[in-house]
C-alpha positions as CSV (number, residue, x, y, z in Angstrom):
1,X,0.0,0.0,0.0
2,X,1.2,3.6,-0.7
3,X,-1.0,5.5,1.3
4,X,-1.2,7.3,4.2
5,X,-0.9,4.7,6.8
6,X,-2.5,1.5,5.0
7,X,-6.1,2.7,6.1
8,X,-9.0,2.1,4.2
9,X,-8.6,4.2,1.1
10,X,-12.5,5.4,1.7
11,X,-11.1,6.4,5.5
12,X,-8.4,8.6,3.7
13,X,-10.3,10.5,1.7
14,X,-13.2,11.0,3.7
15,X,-10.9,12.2,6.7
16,X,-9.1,14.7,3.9
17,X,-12.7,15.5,2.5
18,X,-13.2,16.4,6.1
19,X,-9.9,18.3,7.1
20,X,-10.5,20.6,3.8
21,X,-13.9,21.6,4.7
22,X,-12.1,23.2,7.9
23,X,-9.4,24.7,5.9
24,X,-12.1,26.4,3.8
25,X,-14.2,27.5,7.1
26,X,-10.5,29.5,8.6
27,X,-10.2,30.7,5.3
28,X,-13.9,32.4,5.1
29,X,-13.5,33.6,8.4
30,X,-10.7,35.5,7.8
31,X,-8.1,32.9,9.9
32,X,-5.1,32.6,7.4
33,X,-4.1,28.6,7.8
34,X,-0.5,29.0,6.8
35,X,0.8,32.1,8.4
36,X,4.1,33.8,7.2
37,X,6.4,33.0,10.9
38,X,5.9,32.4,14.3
39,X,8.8,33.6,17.3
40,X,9.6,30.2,19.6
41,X,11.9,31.0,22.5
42,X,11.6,27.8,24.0
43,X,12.0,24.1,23.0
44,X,10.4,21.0,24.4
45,X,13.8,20.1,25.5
46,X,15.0,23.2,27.3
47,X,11.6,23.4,29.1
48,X,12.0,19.5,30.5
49,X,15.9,20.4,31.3
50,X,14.8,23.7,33.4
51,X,11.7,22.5,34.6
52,X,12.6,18.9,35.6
53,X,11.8,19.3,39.6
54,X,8.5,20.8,39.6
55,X,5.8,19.6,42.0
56,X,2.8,18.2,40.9
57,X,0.2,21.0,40.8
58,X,3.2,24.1,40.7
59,X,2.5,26.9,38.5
60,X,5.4,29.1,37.9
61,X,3.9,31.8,35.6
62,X,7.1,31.9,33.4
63,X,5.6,32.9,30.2
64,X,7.0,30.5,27.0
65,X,6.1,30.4,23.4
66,X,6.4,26.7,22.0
67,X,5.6,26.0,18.1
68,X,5.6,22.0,16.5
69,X,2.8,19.4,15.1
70,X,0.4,17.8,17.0
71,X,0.6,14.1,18.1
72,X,-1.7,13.4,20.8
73,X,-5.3,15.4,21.0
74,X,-7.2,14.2,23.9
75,X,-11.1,16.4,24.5
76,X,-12.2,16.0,27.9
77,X,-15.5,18.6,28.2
78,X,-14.1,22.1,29.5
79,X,-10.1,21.0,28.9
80,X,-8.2,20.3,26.0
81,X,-4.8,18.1,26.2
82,X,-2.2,18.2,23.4
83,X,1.2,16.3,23.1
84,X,3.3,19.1,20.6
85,X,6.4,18.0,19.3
86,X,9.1,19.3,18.1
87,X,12.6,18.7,17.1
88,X,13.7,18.4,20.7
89,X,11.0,16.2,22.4
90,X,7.7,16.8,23.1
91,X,5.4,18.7,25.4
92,X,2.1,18.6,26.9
93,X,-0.3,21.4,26.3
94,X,-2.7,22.2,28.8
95,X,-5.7,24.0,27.0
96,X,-8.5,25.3,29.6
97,X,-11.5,27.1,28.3
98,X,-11.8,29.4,31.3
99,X,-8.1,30.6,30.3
100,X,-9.9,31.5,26.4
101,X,-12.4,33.8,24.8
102,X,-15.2,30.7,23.7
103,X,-14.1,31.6,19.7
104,X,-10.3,30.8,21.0
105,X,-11.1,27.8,22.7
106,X,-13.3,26.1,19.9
107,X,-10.5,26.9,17.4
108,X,-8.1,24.9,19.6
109,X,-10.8,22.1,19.9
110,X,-10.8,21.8,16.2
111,X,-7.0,21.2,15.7
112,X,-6.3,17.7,14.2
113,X,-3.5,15.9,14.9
114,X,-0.5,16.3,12.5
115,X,-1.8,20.4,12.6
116,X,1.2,22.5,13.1
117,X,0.6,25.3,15.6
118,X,2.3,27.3,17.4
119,X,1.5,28.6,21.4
120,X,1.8,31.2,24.3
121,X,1.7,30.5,27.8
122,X,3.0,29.6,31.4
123,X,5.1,26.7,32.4
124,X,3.0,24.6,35.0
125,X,3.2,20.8,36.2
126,X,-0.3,19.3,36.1
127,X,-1.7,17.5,39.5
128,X,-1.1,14.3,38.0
129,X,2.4,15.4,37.2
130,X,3.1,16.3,33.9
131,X,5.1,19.2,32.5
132,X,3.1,21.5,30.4
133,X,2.3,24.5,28.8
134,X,-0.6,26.2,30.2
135,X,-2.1,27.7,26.9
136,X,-2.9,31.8,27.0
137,X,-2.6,32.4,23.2
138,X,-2.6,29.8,20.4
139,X,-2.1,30.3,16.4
140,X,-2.3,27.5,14.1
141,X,0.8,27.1,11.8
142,X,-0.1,25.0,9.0
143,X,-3.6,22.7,8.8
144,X,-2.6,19.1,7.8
145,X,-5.0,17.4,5.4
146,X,-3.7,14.3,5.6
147,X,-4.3,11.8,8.8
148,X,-1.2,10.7,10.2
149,X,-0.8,6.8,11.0
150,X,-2.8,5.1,13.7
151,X,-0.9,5.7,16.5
152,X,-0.9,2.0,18.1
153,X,-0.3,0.5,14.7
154,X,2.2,2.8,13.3
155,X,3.6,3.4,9.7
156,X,5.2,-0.5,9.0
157,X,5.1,-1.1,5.2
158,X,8.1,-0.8,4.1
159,X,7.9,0.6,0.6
160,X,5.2,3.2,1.9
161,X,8.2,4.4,4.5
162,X,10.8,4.2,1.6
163,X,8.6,6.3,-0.4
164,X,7.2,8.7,1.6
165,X,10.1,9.5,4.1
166,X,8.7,12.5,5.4
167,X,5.9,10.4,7.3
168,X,7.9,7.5,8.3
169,X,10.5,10.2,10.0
170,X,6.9,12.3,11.7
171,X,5.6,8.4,12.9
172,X,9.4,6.2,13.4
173,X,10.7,7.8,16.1
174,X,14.1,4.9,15.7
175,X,14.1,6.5,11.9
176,X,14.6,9.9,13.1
177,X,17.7,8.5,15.7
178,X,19.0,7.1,12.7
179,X,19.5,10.2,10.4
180,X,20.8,12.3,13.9
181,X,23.3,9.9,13.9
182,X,24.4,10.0,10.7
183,X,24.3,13.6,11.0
184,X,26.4,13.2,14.1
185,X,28.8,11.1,12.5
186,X,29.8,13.2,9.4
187,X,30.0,16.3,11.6
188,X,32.5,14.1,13.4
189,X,34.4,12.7,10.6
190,X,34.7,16.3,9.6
191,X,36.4,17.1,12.9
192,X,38.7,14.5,12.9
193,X,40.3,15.5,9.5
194,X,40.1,19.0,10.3
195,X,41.8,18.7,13.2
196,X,44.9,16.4,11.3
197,X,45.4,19.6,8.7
198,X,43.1,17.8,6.1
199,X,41.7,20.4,3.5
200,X,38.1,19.5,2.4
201,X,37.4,20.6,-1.4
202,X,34.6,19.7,-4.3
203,X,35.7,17.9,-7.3
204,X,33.3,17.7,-10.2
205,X,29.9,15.2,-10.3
206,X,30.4,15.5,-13.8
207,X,33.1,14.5,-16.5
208,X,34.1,13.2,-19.5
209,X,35.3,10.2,-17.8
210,X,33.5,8.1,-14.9
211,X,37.4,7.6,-13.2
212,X,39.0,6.3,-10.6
213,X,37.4,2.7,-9.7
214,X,35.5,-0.7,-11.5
215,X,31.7,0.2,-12.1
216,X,29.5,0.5,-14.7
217,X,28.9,4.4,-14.7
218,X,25.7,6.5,-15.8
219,X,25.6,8.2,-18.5
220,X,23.8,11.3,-19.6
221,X,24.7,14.2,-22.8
222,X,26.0,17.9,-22.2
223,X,24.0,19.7,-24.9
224,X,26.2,22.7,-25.1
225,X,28.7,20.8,-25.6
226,X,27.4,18.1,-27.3
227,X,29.2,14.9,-25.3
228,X,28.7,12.4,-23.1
229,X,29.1,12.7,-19.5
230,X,29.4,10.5,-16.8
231,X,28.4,10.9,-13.2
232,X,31.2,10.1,-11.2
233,X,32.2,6.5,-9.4
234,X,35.2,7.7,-7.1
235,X,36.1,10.9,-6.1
236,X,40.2,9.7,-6.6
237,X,42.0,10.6,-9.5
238,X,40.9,14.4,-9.0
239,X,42.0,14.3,-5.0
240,X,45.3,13.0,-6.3
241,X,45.8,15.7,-9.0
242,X,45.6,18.3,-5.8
243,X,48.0,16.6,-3.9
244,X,50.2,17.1,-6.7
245,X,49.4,20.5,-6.8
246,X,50.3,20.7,-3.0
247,X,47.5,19.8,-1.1
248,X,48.9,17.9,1.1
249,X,45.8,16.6,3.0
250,X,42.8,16.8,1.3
251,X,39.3,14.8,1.6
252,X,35.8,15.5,0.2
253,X,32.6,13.7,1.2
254,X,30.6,14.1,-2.5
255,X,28.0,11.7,-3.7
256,X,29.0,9.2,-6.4
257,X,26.6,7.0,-8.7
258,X,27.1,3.2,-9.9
259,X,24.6,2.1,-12.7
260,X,24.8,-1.4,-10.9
261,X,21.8,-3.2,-8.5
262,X,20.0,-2.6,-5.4
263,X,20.4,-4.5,-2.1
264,X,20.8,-4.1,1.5
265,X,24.5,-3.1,1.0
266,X,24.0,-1.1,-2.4
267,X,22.1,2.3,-3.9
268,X,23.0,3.6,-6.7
269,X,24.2,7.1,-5.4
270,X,25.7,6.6,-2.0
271,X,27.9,8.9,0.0
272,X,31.6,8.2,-0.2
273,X,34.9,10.1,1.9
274,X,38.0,9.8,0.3
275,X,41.3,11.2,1.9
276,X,44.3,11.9,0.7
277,X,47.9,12.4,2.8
278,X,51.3,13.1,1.2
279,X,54.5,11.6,3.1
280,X,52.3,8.6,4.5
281,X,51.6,5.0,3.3
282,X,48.9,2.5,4.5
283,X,50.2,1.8,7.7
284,X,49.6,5.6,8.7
285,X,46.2,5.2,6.9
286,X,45.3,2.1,8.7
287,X,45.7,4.6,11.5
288,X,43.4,7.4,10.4
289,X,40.4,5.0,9.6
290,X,40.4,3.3,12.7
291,X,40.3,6.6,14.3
292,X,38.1,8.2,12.0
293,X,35.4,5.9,12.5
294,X,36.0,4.8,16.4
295,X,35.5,9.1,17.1
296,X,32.4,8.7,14.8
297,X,30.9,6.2,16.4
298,X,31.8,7.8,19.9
299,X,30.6,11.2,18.6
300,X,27.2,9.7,17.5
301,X,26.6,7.4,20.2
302,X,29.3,8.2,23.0
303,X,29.9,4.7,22.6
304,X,32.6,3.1,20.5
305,X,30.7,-0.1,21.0
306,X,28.7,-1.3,18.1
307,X,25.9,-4.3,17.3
308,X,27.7,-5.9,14.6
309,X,25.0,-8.3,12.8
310,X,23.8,-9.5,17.0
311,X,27.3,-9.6,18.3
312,X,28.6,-6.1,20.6
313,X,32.1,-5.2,19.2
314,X,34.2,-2.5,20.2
315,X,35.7,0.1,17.5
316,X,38.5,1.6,19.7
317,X,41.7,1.8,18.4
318,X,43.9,-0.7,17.8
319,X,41.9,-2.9,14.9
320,X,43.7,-6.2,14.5
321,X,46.1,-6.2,11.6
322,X,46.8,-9.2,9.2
323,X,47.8,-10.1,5.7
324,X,45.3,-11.4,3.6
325,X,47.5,-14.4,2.7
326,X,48.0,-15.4,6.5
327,X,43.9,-15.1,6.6
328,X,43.2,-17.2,3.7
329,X,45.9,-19.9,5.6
330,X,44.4,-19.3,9.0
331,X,40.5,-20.0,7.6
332,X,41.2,-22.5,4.8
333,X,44.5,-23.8,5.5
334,X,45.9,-23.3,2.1
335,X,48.9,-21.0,1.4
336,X,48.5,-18.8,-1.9
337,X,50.4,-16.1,-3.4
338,X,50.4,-14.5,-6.9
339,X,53.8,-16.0,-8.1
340,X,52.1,-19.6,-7.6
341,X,51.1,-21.7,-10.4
342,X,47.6,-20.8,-11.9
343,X,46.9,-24.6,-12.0
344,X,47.8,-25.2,-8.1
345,X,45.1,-21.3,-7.4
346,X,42.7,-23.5,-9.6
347,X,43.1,-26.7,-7.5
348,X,42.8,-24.5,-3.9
349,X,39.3,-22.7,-5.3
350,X,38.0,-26.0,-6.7
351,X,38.4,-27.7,-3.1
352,X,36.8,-25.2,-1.7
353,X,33.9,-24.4,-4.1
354,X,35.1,-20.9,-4.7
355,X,33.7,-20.0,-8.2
356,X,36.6,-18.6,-11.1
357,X,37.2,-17.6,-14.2
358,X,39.6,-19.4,-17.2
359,X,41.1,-16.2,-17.5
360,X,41.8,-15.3,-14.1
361,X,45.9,-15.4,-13.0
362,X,46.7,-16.8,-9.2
363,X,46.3,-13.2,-8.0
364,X,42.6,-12.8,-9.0
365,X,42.0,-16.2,-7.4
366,X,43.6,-15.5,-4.3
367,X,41.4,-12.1,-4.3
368,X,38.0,-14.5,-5.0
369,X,39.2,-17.0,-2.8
370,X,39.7,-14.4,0.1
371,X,36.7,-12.6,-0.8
372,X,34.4,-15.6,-0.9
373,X,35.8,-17.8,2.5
374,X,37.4,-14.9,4.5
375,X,36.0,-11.9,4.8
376,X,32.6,-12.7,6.3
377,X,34.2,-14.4,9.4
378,X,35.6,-11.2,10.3
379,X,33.4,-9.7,13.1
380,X,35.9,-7.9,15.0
381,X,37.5,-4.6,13.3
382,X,40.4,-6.0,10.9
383,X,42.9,-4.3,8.6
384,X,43.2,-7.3,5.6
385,X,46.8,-5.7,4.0
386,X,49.0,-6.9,1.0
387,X,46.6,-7.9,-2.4
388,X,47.7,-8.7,-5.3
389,X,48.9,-6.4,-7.8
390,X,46.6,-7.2,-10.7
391,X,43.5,-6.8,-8.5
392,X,44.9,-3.1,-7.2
393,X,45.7,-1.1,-10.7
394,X,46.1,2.0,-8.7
395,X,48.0,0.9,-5.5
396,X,52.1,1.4,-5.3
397,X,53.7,-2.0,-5.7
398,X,55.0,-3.5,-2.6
399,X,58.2,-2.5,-1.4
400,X,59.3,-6.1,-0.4
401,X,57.0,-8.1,-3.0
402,X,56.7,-7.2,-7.1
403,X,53.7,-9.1,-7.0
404,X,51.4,-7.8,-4.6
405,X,50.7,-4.3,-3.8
406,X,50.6,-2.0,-0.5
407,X,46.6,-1.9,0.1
408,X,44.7,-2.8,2.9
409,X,40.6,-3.4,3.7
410,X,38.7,-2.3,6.8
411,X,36.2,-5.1,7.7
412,X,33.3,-5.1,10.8
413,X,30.7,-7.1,10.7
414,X,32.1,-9.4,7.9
415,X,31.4,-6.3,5.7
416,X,34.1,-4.4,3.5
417,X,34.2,-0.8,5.8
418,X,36.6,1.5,4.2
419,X,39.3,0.5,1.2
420,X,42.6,2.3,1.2
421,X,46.4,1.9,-0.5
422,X,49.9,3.4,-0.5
423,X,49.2,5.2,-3.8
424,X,51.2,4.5,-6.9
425,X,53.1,7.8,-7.6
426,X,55.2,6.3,-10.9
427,X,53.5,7.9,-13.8
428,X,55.2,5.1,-16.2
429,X,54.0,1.9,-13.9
430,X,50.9,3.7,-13.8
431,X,50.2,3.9,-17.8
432,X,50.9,0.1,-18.0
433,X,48.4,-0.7,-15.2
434,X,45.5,0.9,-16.9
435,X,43.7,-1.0,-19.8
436,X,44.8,0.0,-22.7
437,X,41.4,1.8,-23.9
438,X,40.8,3.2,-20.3
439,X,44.2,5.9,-20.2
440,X,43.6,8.9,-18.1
441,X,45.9,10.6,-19.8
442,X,45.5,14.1,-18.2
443,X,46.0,12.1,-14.7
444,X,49.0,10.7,-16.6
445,X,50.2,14.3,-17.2
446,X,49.8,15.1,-13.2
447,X,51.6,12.9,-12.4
448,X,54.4,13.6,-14.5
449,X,54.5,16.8,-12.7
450,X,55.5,14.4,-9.2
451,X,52.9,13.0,-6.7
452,X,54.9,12.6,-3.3
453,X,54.5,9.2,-1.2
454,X,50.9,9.3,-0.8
455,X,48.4,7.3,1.5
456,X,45.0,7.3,0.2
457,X,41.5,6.2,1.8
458,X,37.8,5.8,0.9
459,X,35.1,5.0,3.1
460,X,31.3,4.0,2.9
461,X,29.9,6.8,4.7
462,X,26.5,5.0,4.0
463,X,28.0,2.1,5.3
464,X,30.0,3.2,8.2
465,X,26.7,4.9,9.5
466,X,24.8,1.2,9.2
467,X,27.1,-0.3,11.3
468,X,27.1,3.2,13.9
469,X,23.6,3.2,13.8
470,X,22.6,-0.3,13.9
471,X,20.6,-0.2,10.6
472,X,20.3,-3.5,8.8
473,X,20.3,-2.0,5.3
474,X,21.6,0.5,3.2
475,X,17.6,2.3,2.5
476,X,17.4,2.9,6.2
477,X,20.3,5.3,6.5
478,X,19.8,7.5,2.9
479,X,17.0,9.8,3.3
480,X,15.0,9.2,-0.1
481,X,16.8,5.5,-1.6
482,X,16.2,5.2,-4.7
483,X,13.1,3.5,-5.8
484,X,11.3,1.7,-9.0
485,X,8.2,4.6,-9.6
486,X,4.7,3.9,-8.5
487,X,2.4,2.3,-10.9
């Protein structure tokens, strides 16, 4: 169901039918329904934090004025009760007709709930002891027409939530901790960069190339131009081209789109932080994500601890730290490495039922093989370092080993977390790597112009916030996910 809150579809529009025949009744007598502003001093929250020790039947004659929606209406002859929320919390009003002219007081008994209005009046605690506004003056901000969800049965189908956000955040109160988390948690991965030197910048959504990592990119046309465009898939190879141009540091937190399918780990335009830091390799990085995300979690939270698919984990600093070969030993007990025979790679994948290509060398198998049997037992923060070099085409070789390259993983959960290298700064190694139909050559040109030693990071923000928040999918922590249209 798509509608309001899967009542009957008669309900809805006879309670809309309804709600726009008292629209039109404020508007003929003169009451404007949507009013231009209204002055709040106070919210729910600071009146609960100042007010907390009141006695039951105390009024204190401080004089408040309180705007949100309507939640709870609740008519009992000569008094009026009304739960108002707003961003804060919420609040009681107390609404007493011998406090209002008659007119006054029927207007107030005609508010609906979802009605936004906004109130004067005194702080008092009721004789049954609950904080409240005692109403002197009321205004009403903007009618609702639309019935919000049964308040026992809630707003629970799932693609009417996806759809129509706006009501599951009014109804879900678990939806609206989720996006004040994320909130929470970029502000804090912002700090934490900030406070290393990092310099945040925009790079373009749109180029002539997609750039920078393996997906099928969208594609749309630049009329004044008259070319194709792609909406970017990484945010890397222009971050690099600063640090050549001496931006030492430098992140940005963009949106980047993958033509590719929907599940609960993937959206098609997802939120991505890449960082970039000159004179550092993946062993300082492996330092900066484990802090970036333990402060996010902390900031969000103020817990470092985490639900990690039903099991508590703890995201303080240090993450374990082990090669991915010594993994794939450890869980399978098979030793592989890129320089072994492509035969033997075959052999270890067929015994274990790990599916391959013909075409793929001992490196790509090692990669499936770690990929398939490893990475999902890894519950616990890991850093999984040292791939092979033909699965990494934009990672520095390894100092100690031709054939794999310095790049590392970040896995909670049994989920990839953030992905991250010692960057390849040799403009000549770097041309071979790419496929030959695929040259960047302007990035080519950059770095003929000298990248330092550079460490290089990108996170899942999307992701990172799942795992923060405790979400089991990727559509619970993007606002509006995309969606297949409505019939």
């Amino acid at each position: 169901m798509t509608d309001d809150d899967q009542r009957p579809e008669d309900f809805v529009a006879a309670e809309r039918a309804h709600r726009l025949g008292k629209l039109r009744d404020l508007e003929r007598r003169g009451v404007d329904p949507y009013p231009v502003r209204f002055d709040r001093d106070r919210t729910a929250a600071e009146i609960r934090e100042r007010y907390t020790d009141l006695e039951p039947g105390t009024e204190t004659g401080d004089a408040v004025h309180v705007a949100g929606r309507l939640m709870l209406v609740r008519r009992h002859g000569q008094l009026v009760f009304a739960d108002l929320r707003d961003p804060t919390g919420t609040i009681q009003l107390f609404v007493s007709r011998d406090d209002l002219s008659e007119e006054d007081f029927e207007a107030i008994a005609e508010w609906d709930l979802g009605d936004w209005v906004g109130v004067s009046g005194t702080v008092m605690m009721t004789r049954r002891g609950e904080l409240s506004v005692r109403v002197a003056e009321a205004r009403l901000l903007a009618k609702a027409l639309r019935t919000l969800p049964d308040k026992h049965k809630g707003l629970t189908d799932v693609d009417t939530r996806l759809r129509q956000r706006y009501l599951d955040l009014i109804v879900n109160p678990e939806q609206r901790r989720i996006f004040e988390v994320r909130s929470r948690a970029l502000a804090s991965v912002r700090r934490t960069l900030g406070e290393r030197g990092f310099f945040e910048v925009e790079t373009p959504v749109l180029d002539t190339r997609a750039g920078g990592a393996a997906a099928r990119p969208f594609v749309t046309h630049h009329n004044a131009l008259d070319i194709d465009m792609y909406l970017r898939i990484a945010l890397e190879l222009h971050l690099k081209r600063l640090v050549v141009a001496g931006f030492e540091r430098v992140f940005e937190i963009g949106r980047v789109f993958r033509n590719e399918g929907l599940d609960t780990r993937h959206n098609p335009e997802f939120t991505l932080l890449e960082a970039y830091q000159a004179l550092a390799d993946y062993h300082d990085i492996m330092e900066l994500v484990e802090t970036i995300v333990s402060n996010a979690a902390h900031d969000a939270t103020g817990s470092t601890v985490v639900d990690a698919g039903g099991r508590e984990v703890d995201l303080a600093p240090p993450w374990r730290r082990v090669a991915m070969a010594d993994l794939i030993e450890e869980q399978t007990g098979a030793r592989m490495h890129p320089s072994m025979p492509v035969d033997e790679a075959r052999a270890i994948a067929d015994r274990l039922h790990v599916p391959h290509e013909a075409s793929w060398d001992a490196g790509l198998i090692m990669s499936e093989v770690y990929d398939d049997r490893c990475e999902g037992t890894l519950v616990e923060p890991t850093f999984v370092y040292d791939y092979p070099r033909s699965v990494s085409p934009l990672a520095r070789t390894h100092r100690d080993d031709p054939l794999m390259v310095e790049r590392f993983e970040a896995v909670v959960g049994g989920r990839e977390l953030a992905n991250a290298y010692s960057e390849l700064n040799d403009p000549v190694d770097q041309r071979e790597r790419f496929a030959a139909a695929d040259v960047d050559e302007d990035y080519i040109r950059a770095l003929e112009y000298g990248l330092p030693p550079t460490g290089g990071l990108g996170i899942g923000l999307d992701r990172m916030v799942m795992l923060i928040a405790g979400a089991p999918a990727i559509r619970d922590v993007i606002l509006f996910p995309t969606m297949r249209p409505e019939a």
